[in-house]
Jmol script that loads the backbone (N, CA, C; Angstrom):
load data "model"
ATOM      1  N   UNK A   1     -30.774  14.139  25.051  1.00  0.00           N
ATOM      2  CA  UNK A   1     -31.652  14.025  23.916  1.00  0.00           C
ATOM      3  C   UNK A   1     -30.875  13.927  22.610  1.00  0.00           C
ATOM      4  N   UNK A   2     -29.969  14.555  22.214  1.00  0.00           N
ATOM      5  CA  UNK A   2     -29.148  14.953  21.259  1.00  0.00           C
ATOM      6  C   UNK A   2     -28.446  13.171  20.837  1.00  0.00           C
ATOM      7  N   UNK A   3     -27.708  12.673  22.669  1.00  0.00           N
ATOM      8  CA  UNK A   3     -27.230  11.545  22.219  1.00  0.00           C
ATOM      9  C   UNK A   3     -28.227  10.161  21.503  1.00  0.00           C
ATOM     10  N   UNK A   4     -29.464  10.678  22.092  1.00  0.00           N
ATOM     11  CA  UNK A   4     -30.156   9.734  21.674  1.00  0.00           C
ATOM     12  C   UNK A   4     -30.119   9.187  19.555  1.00  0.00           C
ATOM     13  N   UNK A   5     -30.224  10.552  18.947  1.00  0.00           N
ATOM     14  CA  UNK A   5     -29.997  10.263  17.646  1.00  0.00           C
ATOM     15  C   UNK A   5     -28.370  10.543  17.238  1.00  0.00           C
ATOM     16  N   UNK A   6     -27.624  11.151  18.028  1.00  0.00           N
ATOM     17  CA  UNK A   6     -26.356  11.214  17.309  1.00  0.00           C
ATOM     18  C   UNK A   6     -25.704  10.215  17.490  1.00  0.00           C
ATOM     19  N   UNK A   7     -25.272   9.016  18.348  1.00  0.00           N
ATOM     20  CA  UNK A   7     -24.713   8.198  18.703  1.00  0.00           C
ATOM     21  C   UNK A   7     -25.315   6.932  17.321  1.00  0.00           C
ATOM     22  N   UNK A   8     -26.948   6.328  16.824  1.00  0.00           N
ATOM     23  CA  UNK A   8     -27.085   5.843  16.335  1.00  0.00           C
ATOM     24  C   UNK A   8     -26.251   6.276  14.522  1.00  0.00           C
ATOM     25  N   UNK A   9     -26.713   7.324  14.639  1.00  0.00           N
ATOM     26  CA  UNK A   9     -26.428   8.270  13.048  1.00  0.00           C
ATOM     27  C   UNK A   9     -24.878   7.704  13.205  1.00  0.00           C
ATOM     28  N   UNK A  10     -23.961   7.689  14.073  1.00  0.00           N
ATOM     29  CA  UNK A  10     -22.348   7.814  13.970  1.00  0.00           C
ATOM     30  C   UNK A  10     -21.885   6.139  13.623  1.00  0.00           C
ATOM     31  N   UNK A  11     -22.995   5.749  14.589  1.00  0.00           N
ATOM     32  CA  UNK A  11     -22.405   3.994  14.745  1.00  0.00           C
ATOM     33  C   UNK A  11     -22.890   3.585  12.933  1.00  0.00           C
ATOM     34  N   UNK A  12     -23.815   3.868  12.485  1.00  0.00           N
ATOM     35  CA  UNK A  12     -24.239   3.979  10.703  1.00  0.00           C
ATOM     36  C   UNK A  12     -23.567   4.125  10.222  1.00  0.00           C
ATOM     37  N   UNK A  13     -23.166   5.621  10.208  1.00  0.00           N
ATOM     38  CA  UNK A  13     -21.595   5.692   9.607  1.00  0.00           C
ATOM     39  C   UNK A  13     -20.313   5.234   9.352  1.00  0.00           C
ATOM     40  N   UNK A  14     -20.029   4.887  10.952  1.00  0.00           N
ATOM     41  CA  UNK A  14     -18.478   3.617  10.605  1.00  0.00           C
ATOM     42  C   UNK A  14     -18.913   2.235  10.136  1.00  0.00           C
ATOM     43  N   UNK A  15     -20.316   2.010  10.169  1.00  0.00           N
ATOM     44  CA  UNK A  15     -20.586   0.985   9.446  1.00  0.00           C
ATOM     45  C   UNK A  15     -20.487   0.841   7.857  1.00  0.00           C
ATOM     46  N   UNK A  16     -21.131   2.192   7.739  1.00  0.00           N
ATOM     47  CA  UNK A  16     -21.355   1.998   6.128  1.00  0.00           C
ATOM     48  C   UNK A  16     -19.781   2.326   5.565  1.00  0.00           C
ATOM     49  N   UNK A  17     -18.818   2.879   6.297  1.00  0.00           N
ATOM     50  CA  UNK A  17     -17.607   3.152   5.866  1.00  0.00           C
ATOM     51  C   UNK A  17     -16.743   2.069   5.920  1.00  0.00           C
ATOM     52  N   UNK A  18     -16.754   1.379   6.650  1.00  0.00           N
ATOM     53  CA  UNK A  18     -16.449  -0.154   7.053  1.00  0.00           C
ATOM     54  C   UNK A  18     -17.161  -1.093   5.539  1.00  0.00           C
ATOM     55  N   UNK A  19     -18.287  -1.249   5.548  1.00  0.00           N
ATOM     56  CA  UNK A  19     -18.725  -2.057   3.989  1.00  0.00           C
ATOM     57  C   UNK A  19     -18.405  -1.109   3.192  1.00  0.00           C
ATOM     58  N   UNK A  20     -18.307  -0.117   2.522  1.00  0.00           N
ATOM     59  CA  UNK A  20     -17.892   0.598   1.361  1.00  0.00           C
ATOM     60  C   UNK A  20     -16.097   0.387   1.524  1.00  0.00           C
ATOM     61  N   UNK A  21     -15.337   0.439   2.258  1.00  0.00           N
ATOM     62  CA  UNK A  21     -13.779  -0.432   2.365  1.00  0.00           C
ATOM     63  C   UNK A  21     -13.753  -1.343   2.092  1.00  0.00           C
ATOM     64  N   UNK A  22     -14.364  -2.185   2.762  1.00  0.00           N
ATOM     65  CA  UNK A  22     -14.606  -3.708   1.669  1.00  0.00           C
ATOM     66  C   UNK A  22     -14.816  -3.927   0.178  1.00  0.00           C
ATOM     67  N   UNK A  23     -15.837  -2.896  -0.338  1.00  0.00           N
ATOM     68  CA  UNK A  23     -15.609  -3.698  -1.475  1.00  0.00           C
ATOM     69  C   UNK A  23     -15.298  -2.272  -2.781  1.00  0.00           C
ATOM     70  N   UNK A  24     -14.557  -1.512  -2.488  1.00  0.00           N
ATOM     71  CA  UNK A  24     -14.220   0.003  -3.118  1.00  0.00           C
ATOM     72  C   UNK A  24     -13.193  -0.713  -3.894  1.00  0.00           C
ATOM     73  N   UNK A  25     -13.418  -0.390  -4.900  1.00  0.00           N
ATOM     74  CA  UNK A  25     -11.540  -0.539  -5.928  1.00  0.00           C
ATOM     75  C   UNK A  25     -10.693  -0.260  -4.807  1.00  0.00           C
ATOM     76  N   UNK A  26      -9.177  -1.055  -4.768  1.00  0.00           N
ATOM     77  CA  UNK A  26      -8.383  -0.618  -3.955  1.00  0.00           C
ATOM     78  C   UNK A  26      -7.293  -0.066  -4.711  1.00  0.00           C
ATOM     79  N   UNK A  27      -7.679   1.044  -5.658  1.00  0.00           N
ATOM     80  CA  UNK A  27      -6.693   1.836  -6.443  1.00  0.00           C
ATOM     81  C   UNK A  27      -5.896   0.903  -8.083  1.00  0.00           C
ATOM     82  N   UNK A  28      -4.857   1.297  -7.713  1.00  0.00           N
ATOM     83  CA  UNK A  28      -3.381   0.735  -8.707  1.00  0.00           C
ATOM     84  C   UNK A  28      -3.206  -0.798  -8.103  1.00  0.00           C
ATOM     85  N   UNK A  29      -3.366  -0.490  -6.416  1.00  0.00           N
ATOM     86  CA  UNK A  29      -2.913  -2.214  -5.960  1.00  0.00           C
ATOM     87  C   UNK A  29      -3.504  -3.154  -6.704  1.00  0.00           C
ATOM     88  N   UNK A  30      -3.703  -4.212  -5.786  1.00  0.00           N
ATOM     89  CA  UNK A  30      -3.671  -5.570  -5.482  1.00  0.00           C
ATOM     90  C   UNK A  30      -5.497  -5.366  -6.073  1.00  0.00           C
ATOM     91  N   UNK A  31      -6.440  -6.139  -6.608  1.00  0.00           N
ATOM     92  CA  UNK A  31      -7.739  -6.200  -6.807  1.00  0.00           C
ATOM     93  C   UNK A  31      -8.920  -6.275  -5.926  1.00  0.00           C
ATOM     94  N   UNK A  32      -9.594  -5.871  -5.902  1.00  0.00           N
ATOM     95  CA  UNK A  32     -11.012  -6.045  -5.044  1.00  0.00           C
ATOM     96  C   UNK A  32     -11.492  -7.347  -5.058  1.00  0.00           C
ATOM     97  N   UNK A  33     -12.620  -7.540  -4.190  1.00  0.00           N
ATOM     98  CA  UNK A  33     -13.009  -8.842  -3.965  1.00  0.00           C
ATOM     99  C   UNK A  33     -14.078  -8.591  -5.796  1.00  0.00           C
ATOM    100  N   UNK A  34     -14.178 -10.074  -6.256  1.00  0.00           N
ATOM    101  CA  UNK A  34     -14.801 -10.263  -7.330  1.00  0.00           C
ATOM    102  C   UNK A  34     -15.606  -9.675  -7.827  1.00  0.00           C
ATOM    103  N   UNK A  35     -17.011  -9.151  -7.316  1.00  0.00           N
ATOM    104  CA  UNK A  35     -18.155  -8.633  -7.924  1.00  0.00           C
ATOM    105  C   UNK A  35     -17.657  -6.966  -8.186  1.00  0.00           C
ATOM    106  N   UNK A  36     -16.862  -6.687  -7.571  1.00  0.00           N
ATOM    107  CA  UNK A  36     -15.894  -5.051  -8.040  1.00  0.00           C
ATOM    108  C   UNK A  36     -14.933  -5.162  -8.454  1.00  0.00           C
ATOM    109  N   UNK A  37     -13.561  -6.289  -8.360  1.00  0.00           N
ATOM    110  CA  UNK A  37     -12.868  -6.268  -9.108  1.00  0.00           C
ATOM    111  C   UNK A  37     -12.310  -6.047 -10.042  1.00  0.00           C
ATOM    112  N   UNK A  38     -11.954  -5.037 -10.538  1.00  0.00           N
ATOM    113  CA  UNK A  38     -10.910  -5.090 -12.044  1.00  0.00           C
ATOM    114  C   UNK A  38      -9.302  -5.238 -12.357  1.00  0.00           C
ATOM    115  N   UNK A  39      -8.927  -5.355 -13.552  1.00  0.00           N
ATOM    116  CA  UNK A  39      -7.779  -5.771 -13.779  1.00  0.00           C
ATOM    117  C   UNK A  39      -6.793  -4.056 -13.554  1.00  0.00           C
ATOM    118  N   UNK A  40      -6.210  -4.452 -12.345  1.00  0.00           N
ATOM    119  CA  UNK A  40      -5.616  -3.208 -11.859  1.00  0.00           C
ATOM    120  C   UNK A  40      -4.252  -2.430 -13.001  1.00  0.00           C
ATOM    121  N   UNK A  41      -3.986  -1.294 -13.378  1.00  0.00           N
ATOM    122  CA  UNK A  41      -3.440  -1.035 -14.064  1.00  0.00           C
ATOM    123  C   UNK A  41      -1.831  -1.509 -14.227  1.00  0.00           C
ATOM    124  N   UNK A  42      -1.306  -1.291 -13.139  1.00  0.00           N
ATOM    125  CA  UNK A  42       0.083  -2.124 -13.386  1.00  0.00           C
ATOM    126  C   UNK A  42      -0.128  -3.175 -14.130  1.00  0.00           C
ATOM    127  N   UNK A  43      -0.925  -4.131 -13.846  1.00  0.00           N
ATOM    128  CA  UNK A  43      -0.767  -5.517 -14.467  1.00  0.00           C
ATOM    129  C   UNK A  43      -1.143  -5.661 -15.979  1.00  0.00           C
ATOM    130  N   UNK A  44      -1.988  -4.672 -16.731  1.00  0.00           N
ATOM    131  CA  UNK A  44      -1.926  -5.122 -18.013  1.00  0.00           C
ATOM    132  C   UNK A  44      -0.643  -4.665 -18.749  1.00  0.00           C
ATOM    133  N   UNK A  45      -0.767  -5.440 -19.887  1.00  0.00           N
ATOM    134  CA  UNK A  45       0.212  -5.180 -20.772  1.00  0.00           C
ATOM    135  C   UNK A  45       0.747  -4.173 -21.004  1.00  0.00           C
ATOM    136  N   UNK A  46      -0.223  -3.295 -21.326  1.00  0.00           N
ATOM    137  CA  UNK A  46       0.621  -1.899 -22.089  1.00  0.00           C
ATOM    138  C   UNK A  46       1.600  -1.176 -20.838  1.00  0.00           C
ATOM    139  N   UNK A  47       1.028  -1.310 -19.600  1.00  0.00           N
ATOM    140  CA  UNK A  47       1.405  -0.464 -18.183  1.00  0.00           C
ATOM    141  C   UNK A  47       2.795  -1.604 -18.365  1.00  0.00           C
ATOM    142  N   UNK A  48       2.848  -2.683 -18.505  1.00  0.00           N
ATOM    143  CA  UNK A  48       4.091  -4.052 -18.284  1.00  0.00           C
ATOM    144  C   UNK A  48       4.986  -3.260 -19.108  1.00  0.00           C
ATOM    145  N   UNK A  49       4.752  -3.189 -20.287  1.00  0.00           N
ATOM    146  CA  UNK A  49       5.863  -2.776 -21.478  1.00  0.00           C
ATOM    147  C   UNK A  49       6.163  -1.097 -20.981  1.00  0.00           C
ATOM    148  N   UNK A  50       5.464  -0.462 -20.528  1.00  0.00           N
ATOM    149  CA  UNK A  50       5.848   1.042 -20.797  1.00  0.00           C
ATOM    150  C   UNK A  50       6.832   0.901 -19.084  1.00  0.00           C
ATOM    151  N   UNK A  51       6.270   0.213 -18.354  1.00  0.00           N
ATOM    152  CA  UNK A  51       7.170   0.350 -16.870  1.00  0.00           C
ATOM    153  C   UNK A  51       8.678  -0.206 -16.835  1.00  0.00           C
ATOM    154  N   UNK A  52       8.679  -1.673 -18.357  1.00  0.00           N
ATOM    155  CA  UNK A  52      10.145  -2.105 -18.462  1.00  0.00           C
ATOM    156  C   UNK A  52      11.062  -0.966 -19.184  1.00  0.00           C
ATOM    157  N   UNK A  53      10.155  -0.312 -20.253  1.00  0.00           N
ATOM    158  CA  UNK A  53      10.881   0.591 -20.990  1.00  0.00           C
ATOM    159  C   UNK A  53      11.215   2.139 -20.022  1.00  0.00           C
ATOM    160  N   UNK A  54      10.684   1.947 -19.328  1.00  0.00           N
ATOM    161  CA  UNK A  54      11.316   3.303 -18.351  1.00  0.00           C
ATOM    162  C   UNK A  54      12.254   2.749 -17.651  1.00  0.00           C
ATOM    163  N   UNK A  55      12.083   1.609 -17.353  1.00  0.00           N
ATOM    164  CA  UNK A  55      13.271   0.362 -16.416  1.00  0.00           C
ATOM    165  C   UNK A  55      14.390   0.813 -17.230  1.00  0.00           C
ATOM    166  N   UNK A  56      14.302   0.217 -18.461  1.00  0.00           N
ATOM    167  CA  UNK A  56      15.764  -0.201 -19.508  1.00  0.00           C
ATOM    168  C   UNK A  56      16.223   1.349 -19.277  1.00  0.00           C
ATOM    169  N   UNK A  57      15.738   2.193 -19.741  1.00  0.00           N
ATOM    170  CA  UNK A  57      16.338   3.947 -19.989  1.00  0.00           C
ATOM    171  C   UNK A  57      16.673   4.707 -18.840  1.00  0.00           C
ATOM    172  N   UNK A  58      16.231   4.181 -17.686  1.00  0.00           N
ATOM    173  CA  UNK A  58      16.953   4.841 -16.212  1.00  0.00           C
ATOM    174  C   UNK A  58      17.949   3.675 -16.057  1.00  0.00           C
ATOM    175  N   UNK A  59      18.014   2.147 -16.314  1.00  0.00           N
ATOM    176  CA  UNK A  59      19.183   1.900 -16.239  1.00  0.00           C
ATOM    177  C   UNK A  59      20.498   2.317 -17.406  1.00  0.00           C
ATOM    178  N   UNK A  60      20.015   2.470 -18.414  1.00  0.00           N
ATOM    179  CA  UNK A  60      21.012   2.925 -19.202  1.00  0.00           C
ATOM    180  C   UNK A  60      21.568   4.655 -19.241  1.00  0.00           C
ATOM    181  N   UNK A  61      20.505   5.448 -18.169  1.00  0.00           N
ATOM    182  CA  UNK A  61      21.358   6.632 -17.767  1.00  0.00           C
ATOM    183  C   UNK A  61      22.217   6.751 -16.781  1.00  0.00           C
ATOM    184  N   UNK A  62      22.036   5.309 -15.772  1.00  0.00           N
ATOM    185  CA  UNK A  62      22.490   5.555 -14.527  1.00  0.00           C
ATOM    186  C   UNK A  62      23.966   5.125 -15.744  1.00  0.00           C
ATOM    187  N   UNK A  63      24.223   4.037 -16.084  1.00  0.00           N
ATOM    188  CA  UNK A  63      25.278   3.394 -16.859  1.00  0.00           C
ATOM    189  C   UNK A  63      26.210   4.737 -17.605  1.00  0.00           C
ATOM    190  N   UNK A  64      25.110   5.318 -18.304  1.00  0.00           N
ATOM    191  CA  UNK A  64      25.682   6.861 -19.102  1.00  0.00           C
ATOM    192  C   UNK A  64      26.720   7.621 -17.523  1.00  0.00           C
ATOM    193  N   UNK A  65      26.061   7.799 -16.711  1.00  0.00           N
ATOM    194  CA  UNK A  65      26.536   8.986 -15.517  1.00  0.00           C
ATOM    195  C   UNK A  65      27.752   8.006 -15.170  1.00  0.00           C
ATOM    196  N   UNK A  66      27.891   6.652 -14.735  1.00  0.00           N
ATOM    197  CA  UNK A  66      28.889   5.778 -14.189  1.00  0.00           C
ATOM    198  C   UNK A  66      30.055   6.246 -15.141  1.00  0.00           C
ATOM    199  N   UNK A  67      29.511   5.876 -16.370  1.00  0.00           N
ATOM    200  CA  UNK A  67      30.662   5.619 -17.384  1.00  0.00           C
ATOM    201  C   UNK A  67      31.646   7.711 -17.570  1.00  0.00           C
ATOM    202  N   UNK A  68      30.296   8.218 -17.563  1.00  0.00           N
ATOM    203  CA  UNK A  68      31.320   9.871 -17.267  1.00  0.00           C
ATOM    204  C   UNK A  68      31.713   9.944 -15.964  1.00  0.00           C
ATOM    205  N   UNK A  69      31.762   9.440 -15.008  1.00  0.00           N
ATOM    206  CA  UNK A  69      32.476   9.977 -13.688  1.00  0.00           C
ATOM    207  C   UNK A  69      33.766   9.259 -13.842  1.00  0.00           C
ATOM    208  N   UNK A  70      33.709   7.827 -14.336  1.00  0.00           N
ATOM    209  CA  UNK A  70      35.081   7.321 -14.853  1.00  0.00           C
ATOM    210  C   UNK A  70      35.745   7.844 -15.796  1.00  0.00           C
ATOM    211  N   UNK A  71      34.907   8.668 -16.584  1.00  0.00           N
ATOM    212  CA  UNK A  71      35.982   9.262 -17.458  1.00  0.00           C
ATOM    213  C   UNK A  71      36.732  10.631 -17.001  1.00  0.00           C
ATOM    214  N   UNK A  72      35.772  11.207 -15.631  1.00  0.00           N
ATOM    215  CA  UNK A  72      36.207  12.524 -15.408  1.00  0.00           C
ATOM    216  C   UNK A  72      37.686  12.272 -14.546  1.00  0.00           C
ATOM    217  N   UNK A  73      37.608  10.683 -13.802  1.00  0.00           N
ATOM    218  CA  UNK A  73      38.482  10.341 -12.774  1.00  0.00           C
ATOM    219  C   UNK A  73      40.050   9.855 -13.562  1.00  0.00           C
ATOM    220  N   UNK A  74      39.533   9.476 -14.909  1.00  0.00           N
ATOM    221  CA  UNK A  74      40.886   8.976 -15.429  1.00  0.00           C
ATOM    222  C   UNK A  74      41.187   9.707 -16.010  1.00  0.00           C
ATOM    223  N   UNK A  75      40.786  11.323 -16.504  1.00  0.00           N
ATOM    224  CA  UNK A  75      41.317  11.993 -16.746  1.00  0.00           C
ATOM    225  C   UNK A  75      41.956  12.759 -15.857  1.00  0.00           C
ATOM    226  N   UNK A  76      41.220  13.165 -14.589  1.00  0.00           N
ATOM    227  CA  UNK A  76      42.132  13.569 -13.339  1.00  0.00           C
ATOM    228  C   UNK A  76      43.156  13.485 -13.399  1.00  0.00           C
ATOM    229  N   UNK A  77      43.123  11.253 -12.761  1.00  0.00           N
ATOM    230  CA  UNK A  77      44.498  10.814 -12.513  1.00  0.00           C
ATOM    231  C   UNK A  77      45.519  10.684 -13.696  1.00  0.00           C
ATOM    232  N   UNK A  78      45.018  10.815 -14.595  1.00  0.00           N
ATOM    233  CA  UNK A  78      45.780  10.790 -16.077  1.00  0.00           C
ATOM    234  C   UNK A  78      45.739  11.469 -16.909  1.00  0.00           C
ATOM    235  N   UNK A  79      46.009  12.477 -17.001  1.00  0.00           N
ATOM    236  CA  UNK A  79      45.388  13.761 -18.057  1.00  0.00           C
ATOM    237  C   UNK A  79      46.338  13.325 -19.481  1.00  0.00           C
ATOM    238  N   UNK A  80      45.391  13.280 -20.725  1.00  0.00           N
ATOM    239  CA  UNK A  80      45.971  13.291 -21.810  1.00  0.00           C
ATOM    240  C   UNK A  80      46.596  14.435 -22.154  1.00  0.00           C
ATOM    241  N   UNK A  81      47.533  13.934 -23.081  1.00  0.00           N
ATOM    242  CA  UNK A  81      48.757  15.688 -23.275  1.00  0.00           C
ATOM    243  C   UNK A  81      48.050  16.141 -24.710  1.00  0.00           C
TER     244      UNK A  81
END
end "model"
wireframe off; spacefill off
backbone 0.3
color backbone group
């Protein structure tokens, strides 16, 4: 008796979870199909400029750390008097 309504109620469920996946924002990614679609945050501008400017400043610390391990090594091998 039980299976009689629980089996329909379940098969509903992965259905309606199945169409609500389809057309749900898919986060930060890639965009939804059209009628939900929006312009996902990476891609506008301000997210473009603030993600290069964290780009430029972790490459210019990694550059900072390079440039002191060479200095710790040539002082090693070469210690000024």
């Amino acid at each position: 008796m039980l299976d009689r309504f629980y089996l329909p109620i379940l098969a509903l469920a992965a259905a309606a979870a199945i169409a609500l996946a389809m057309v749900w924002p898919q986060g930060l990614g890639d965009r939804s199909p059209a009628p939900f679609g929006r312009e996902p945050v990476q891609r506008t501008a301000e997210m473009q400029a603030q993600m290069q400017r964290q780009h430029e400043a972790a490459q210019r610390r990694a550059e900072q750390a390079r440039q002191a391990v060479r200095n710790i090594q040539n002082q090693a091998i070469a210690p000024s008097q």
